[in-house]
C-alpha distance (Angstrom), angle and dihedral (degrees) to the residues before:
residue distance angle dihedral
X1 . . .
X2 3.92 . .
X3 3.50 108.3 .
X4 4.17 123.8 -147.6
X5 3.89 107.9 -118.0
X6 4.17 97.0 -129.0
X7 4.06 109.0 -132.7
X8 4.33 98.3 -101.4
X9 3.60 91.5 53.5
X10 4.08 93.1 50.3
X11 4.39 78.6 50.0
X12 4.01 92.3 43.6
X13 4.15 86.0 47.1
X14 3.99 85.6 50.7
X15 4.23 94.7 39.5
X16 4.48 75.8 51.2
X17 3.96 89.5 45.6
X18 4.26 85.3 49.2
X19 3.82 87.6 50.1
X20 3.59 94.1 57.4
X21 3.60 105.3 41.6
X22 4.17 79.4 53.3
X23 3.81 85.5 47.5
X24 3.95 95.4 53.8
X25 4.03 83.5 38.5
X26 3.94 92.7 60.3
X27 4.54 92.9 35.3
X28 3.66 83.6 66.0
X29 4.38 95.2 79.3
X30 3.44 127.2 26.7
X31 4.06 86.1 -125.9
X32 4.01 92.5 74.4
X33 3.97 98.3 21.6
X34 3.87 90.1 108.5
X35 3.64 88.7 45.6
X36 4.07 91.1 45.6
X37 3.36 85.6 55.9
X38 3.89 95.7 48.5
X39 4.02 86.3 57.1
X40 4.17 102.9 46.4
X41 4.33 80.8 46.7
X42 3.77 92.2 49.8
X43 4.39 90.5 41.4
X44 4.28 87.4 44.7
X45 3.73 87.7 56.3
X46 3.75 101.6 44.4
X47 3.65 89.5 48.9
X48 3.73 95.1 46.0
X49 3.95 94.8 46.7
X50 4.07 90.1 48.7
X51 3.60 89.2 46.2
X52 4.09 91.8 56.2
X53 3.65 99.1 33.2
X54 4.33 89.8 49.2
X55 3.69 90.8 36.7
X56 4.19 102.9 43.1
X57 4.30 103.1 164.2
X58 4.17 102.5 -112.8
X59 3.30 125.1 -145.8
X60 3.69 128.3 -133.6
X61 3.94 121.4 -128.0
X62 4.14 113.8 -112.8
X63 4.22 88.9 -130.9
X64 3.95 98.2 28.1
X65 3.70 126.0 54.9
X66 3.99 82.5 -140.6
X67 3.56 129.5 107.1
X68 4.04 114.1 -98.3
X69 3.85 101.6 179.3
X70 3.97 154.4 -49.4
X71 4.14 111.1 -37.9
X72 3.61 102.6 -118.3
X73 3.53 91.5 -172.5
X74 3.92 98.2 56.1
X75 3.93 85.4 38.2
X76 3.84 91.6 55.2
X77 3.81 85.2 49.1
X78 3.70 87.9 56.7
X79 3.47 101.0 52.2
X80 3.47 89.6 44.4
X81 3.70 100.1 59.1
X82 3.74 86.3 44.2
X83 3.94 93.1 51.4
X84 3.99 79.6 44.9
X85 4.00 92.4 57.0
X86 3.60 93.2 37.3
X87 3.54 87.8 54.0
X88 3.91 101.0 47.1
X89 4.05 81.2 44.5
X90 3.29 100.9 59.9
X91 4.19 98.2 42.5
X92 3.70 87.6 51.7
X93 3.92 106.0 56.4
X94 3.52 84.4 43.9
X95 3.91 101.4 52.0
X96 3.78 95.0 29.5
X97 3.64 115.3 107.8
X98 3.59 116.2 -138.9
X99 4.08 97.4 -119.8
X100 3.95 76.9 53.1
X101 4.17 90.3 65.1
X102 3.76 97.6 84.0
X103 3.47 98.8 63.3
X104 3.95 96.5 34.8
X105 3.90 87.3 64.8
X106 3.64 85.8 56.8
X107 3.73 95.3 44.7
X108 4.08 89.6 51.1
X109 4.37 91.1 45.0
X110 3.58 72.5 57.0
X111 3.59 102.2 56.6
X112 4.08 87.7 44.4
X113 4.11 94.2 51.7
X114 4.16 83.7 48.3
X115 3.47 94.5 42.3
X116 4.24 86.9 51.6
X117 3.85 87.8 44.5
X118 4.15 87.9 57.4
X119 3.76 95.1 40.6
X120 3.76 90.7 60.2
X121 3.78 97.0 43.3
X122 3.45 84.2 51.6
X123 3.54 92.5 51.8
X124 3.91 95.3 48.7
X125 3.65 95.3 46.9
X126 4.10 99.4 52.8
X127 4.31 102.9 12.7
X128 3.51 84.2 160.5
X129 3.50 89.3 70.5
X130 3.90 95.8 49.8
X131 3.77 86.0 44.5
X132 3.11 96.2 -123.9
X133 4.21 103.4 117.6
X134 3.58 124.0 48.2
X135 4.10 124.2 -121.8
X136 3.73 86.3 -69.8
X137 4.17 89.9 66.2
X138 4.08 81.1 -124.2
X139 3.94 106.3 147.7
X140 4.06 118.4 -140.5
X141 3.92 104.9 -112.6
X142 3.57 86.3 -116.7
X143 3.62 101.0 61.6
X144 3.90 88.7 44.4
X145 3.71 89.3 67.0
X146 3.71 101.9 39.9
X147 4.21 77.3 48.3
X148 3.54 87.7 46.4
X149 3.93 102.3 47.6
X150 3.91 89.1 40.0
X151 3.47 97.0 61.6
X152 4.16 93.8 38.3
X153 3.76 89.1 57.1
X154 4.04 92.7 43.3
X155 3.54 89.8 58.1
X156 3.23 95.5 53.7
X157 3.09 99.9 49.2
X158 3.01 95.7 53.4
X159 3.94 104.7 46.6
X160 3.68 85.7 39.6
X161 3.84 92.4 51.7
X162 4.13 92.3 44.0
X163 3.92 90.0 59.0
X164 4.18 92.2 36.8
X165 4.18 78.6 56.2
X166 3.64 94.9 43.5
X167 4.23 90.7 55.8
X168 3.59 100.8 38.9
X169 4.25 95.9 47.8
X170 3.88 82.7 45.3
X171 3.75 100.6 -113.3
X172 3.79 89.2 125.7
X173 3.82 130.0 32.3
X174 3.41 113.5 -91.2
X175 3.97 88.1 -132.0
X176 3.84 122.7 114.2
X177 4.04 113.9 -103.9
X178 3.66 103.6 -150.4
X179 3.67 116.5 -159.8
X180 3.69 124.4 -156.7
X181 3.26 113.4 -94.6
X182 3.89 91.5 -1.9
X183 3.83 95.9 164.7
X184 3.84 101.4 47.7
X185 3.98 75.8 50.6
X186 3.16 100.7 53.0
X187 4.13 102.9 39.1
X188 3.37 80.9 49.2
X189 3.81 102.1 56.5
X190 4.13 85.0 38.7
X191 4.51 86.2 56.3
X192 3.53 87.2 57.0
X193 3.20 106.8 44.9
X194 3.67 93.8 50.6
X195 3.87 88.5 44.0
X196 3.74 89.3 57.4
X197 3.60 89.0 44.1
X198 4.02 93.4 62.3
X199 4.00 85.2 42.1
X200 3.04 99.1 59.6
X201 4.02 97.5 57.1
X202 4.38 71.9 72.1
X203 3.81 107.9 37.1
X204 3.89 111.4 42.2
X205 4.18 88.4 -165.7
X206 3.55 117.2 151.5
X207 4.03 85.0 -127.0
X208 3.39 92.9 57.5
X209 4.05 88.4 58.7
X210 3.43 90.3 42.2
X211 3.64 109.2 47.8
X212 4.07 86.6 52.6
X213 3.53 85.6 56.5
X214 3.60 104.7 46.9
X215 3.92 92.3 39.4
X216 4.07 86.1 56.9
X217 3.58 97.3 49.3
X218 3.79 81.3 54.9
X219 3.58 107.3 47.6
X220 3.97 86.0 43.3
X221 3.82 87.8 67.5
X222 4.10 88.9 38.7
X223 3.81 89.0 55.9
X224 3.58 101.3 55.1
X225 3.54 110.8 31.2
X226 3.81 102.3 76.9
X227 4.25 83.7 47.6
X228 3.44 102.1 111.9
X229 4.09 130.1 -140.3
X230 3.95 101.3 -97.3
X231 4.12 80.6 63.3
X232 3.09 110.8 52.8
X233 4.37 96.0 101.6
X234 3.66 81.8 63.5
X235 4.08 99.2 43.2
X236 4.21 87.2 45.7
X237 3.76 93.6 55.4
X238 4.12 92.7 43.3
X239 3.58 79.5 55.0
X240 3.17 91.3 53.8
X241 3.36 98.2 54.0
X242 3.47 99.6 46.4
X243 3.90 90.2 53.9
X244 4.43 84.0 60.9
X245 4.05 81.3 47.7
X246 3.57 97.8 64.3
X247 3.59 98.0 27.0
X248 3.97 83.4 59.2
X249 3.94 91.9 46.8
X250 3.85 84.0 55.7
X251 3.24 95.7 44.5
X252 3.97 84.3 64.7
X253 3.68 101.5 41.6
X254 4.31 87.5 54.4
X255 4.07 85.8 42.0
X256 3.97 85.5 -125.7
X257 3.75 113.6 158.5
X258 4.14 93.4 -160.7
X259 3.65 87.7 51.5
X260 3.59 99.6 58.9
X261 3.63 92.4 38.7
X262 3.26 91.9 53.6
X263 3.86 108.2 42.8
X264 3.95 78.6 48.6
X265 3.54 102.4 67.6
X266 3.98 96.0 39.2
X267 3.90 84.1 49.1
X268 4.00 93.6 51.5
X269 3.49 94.1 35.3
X270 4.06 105.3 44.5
X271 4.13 78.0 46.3
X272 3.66 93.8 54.4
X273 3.84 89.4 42.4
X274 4.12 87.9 48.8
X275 4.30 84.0 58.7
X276 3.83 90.1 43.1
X277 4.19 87.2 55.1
X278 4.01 89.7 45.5
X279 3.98 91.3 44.0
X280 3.95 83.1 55.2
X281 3.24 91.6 44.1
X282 3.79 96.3 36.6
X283 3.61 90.1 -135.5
X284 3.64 131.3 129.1
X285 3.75 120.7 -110.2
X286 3.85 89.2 -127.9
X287 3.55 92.8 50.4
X288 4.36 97.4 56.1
X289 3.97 87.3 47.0
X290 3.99 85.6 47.1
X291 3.53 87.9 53.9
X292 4.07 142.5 -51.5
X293 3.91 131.5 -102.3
X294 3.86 87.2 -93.5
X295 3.75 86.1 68.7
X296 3.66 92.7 80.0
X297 3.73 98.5 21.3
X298 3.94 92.4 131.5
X299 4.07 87.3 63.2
X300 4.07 86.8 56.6
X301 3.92 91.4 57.7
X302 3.33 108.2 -98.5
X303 3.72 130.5 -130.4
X304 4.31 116.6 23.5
X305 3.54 108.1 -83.2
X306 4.09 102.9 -124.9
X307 3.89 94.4 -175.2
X308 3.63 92.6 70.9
X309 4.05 115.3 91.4
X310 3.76 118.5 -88.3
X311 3.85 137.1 172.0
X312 3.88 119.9 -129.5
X313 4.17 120.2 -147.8
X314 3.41 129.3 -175.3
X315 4.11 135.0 -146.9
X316 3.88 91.8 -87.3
X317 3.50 94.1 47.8
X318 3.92 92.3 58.8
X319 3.85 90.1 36.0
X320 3.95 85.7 61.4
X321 3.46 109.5 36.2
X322 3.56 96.0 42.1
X323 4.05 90.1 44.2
X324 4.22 81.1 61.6
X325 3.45 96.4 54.7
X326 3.81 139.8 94.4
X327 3.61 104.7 -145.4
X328 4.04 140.4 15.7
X329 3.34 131.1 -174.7
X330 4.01 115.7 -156.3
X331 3.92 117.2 -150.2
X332 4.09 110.5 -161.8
X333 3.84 118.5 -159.7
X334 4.06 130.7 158.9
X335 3.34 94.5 -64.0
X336 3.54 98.7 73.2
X337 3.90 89.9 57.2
X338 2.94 95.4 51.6
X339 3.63 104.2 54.8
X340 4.13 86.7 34.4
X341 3.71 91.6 -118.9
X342 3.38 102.2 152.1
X343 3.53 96.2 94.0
X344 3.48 100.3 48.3
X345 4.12 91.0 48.2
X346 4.07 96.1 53.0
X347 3.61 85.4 54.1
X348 4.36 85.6 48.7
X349 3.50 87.8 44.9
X350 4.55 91.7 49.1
X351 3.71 88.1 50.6
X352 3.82 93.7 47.3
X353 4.28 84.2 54.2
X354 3.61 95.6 51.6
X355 3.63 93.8 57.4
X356 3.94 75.7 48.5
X357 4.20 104.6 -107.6
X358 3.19 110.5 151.6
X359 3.87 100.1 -123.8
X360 4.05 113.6 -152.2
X361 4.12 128.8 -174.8
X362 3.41 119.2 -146.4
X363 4.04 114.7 -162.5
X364 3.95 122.8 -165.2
X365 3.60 111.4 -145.5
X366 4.13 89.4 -125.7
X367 3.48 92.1 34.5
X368 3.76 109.7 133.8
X369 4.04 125.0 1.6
X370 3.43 103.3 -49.4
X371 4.64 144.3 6.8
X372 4.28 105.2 -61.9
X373 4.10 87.9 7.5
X374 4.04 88.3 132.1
X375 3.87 91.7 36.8
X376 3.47 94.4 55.9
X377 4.02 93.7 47.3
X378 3.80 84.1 49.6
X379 4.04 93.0 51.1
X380 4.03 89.7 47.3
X381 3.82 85.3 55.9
X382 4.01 91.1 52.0
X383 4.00 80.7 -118.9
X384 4.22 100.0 175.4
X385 3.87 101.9 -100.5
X386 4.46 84.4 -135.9
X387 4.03 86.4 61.3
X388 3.74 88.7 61.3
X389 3.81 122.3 94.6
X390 3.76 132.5 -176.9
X391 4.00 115.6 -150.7
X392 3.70 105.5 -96.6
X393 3.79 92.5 54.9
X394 3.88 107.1 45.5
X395 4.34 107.7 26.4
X396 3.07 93.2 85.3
X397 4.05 93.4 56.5
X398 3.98 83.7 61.4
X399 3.88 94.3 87.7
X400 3.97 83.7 62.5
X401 3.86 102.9 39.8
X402 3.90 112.9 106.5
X403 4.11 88.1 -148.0
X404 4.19 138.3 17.6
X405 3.82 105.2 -156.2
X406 3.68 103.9 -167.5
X407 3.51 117.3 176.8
X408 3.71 122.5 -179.9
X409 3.63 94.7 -3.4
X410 3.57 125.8 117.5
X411 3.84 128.3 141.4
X412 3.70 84.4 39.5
X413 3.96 97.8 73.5
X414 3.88 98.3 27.1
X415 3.74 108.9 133.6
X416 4.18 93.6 -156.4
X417 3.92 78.0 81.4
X418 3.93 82.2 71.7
X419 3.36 107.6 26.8
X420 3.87 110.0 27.3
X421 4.13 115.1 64.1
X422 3.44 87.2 -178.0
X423 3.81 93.5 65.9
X424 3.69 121.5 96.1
X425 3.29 86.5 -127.0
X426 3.79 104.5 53.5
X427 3.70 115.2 137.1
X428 3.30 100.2 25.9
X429 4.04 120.6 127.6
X430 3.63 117.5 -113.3
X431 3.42 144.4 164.8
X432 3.94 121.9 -75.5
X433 3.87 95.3 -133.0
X434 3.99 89.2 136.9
X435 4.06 79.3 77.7
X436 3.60 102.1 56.1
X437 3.90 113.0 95.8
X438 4.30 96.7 -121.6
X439 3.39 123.1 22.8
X440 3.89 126.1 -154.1
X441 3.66 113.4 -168.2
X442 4.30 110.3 -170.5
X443 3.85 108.6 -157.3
X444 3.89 138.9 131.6
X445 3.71 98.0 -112.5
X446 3.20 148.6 -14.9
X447 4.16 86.0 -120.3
X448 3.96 88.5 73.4
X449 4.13 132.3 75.5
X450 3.58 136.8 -179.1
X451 3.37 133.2 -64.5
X452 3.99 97.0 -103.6
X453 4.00 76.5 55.5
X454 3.56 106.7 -126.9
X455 4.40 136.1 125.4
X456 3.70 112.8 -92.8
X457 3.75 103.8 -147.8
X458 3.96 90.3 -162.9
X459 4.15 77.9 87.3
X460 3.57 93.4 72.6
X461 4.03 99.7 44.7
X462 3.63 125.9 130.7
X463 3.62 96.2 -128.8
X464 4.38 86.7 42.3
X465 3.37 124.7 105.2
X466 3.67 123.6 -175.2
X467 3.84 123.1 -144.2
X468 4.02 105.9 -165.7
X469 3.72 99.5 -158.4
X470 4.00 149.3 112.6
X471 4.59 93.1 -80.2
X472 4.15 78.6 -130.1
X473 4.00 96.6 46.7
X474 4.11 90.2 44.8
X475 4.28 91.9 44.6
X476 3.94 88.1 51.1
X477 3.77 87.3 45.2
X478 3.52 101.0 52.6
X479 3.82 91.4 39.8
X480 3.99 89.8 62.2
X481 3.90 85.8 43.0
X482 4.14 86.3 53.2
X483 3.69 90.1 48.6
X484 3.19 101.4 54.3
C-alpha cells in the first residue's frame, strides 16, 4: 500500500538532509570531524524516526479486507533488526583496531550495495506493496529502471567492495590479476546490462531482473580485481560513491525523500573525492578502474635493489641529530599503522618541541589505505590539528627543513615520480624530501618496496639514513635516546 508522505515529515526529511550536508561540511578537517559526525548521527536519526512513525506496518482485519491497526509482529521485527545493528555497531568501533579501518569501510559499502540488491528484489517480488504497480502487479516503466539501476549498482558494490576488503585486510595479494582481454570483457558485460536495463521498462520477466543482477555482482568483482594496491584510496571512495548511487535509486523506487537525499550527497561527494585522489595522483579516473599502478609494476623496476650503497642509522643517531635541529617535517604512510606507531611518534615529536624543534606533519592525500587514513591515526594520537599539513601547503618548506622523518611512507616521497617516465608512478605529486638536509627513512628492510612496487632511490641518498626497524620499536627507541 503506497503511503502519502504528510507535510512535517517531508520538513523533518529536509531538517535530516541539512544535517548531513553540515555533517560532510565538518568530515572535511580533523578540527570539526567529531562535530561532523555529531550532525550525520543527529540527520540518520531524524530520518529514521520519520520514516517509522509515517510508515507504521498495518495490519489487515481477519473478516474485513480493511486495515485494523499497527503490525506488532513486523514492528517487533523492526526493532529487532535495529537493536541487532545497533548492537553489531557498537562492538565493532570498539574492538576495531585502527589499521583495521580501511577494510571495514569496504566491508560496510558492502552491506549498503547488499542492502540495495534486497530492497529491489523486494520491490520486484511484491510492487504492490511499494506502490508502485497497480492490482494487475504491472510495474510503471519508470520504477522498473530506478529498480533496475538500484539493484545493478548494489551489486556492484557489493562484489566490488568484498574483493576491495579482501586486498586491503591482506586476504588476497594486493597485485593486479589481469585477465585476457579484460576490457572487451568488461564493456561488454557493462552493454548488457544497461541493454537489459532499458528492456526491462518492456518485459517485466523475472529473468530480466535477474540476469541484471547476477551480471552486476559479476562485473563488480571484474572491476576491481586487476586494481592494484597503490589504488586502493581511489577504489574505496568510488565505492563509496556508488554505495550513495544505489541508495539514491532506492530512495526513488520506496518514494522516500531522505533516501534520495541522502544516497545523493554520498554519491556526489565520494565522486568528487574519487577526482580529488586522481588529481593527487594525477591520474585519470578511467585509467585506476582500467587498471592500478601494479599493472605495470615490472616497467617501475621491480623489487629494491640491495646491492646499491646505503647508510644505516640507529635510534640515537636520530634522537641527536634531530634534537639539534630547528625544524622537522614528519611524513606518515602504512607503515606506521601497521606497527601502531602513532603513539609512540607524538610523544617523539613532544620531546623534539621541548627542546624547541619545531615539529611539522606532512600528510599525502593517498597516503595509507584509504582518504583521511593518516589524519585519523594522527587525531587518535591527540596530534594538534595546526601541526598537520597536506602537500600543497608545506613541500615547498622541505628545501629549509633540517630533517624529513618519514616513517612508513614510501611511494609517497619517491622521486622516480619526477624523474623516471618509465615508472608506473610517473606524474604523480609527491613530497620534495630529496631537499631536506638529512633524511630518515623508517621501514622494515631494505628487502621491501611500496605498494605501486617500484625502488625508491631516496634509500641510497647522501643525506639518507635508513633505520631498519618495527616504526613503533624505533619511535620508543629514540624517545628513551631523547630522554636521556
Amino acid at each position: 500500500m503506497e503511503h502519502a508522505t504528510p507535510a512535517w515529515a517531508l520538513l523533518a526529511y529536509l531538517v535530516a538532509g541539512v544535517c548531513f550536508i553540515l555533517s560532510l561540511r565538518g568530515l572535511s578537517s580533523p578540527s570539526t570531524s567529531q562535530r561532523g559526525n555529531r550532525f550525520g548521527m543527529a540527520g540518520m536519526a531524524i530520518a529514521v524516526a520519520t520514516t517509522l512513525v509515517t510508515h507504521v506496518p498495518m495490519k489487515l482485519g481477519d473478516a474485513t479486507n480493511s486495515y485494523v491497526g499497527p503490525d506488532i509482529t513486523v514492528i517487533g521485527m523492526i526493532v529487532a533488526a535495529l537493536a541487532l545493528g545497533a548492537v553489531i555497531g557498537i562492538v565493532t568501533a570498539r574492538r576495531i583496531a585502527m589499521t583495521d579501518m580501511p577494510q571495514l569501510v569496504a566491508a560496510f559499502h558492502s552491506l549498503v550495495g547488499l542492502a540495495a540488491v534486497a530492497v529491489a528484489a523486494a520491490a520486484f517480488l511484491a510492487p504492490q506493496g511499494f506502490g508502485i504497480a497497480g492490482a494487475d502487479g504491472v510495474i510503471s516503466p519508470v520504477s522498473r529502471v530506478e529498480m533496475g539501476l538500484g539493484a545493478a549498482i548494489g551489486a556492484i558494490t557489493f562484489s566490488g567492495s568484498v574483493i576491495a576488503f579482501l586486498k586491503l585486510a591482506g586476504k588476497m595479494s594486493g597485485a593486479p590479476i589481469l585477465l585476457p582481454a579484460r576490457h572487451l570483457i568488461n564493456l561488454g558485460t557493462i552493454a548488457v546490462i544497461l541493454g537489459l536495463t532499458g528492456y526491462f521498462t518492456v518485459d517485466q520477466s523475472p529473468w530480466v531482473f535477474w540476469t541484471i543482477t547476477v551480471l552486476a555482482f559479476v562485473i563488480g568483482f571484474l572491476l576491481i580485481i586487476p586494481i592494484g594496491g597503490a589504488d586502493m584510496p581511489v577504489v574505496v571512495s568510488m565505492l563509496n560513491s556508488y554505495s550513495g548511487w544505489a541508495a539514491a535509486a532506492m530512495g526513488f523506487t520506496l518514494g522516500n525523500s531522505a533516501m534520495i537525499i541522502t544516497g545523493a550527497l554520498v554519491g556526489s561527494s565520494g565522486a568528487i573525492l574519487s577526482y580529488i585522489m586522481c588529481k593527487a595522483m594525477n591520474r585519470s579516473f578511467i585509467s585506476v578502474i582500467a587498471g592500478g599502478f601494479g599493472a605495470d609494476a615490472s616497467v617501475g623496476g621491480g623489487e629494491a635493489r640491495e646491492q646499491r650503497p646505503w647508510k644505516r642509522g640507529s635510534a640515537e643517531d636520530a634522537a641527536y641529530m634531530m634534537k639539534q635541529a630547528d625544524s622537522v617535517i614528519i611524513i606518515p604512510g602504512y607503515g606506521m599503522a601497521v606497527a601502531q606507531a602513532q603513539h609512540a611518534l607524538r610523544e617523539m615529536a613532544d620531546l623534539l618541541k621541548k627542546e624547541g624543534v619545531s615539529v611539522k606533519y606532512a600528510i599525502h592525500p593517498v597516503a595509507g589505505r584509504m582518504p583521511g587514513h593518516m589524519n585519523v591515526l594522527l587525531a587518535e594520537a591527540n596530534v594538534p590539528y595546526d601541526e598537520v599539513f597536506e602537500l600543497e601547503d608545506i613541500n615547498s618548506e622541505f628545501a629549509q627543513a633540517d630533517v624529513a622523518f618519514i616513517i612508513g611512507a614510501n611511494d609517497v616521497v619517491n622521486p622516480a615520480a619526477k624523474t623516471d617516465k618509465s615508472s608506473p608512478i610517473y606524474g604523480m605529486p609527491v613530497f620534495d624530501v630529496d631537499k631536506a638536509k638529512t633524511i630518515f627513512f623508517v621501514k622494515r628492510s631494505m628487502g621491501g618496496v611500496g605498494y605501486a612496487g617500484v625502488d625508491n632511490d631516496v634509500f641510497y641518498m647522501d643525506q639518507t639514513m635508513m633505520l631498519l626497524a618495527d616504526a613503533k620499536k624505533m619511535c620508543e627507541d629514540i624517545v628513551k635516546a631523547l630522554a636521556h
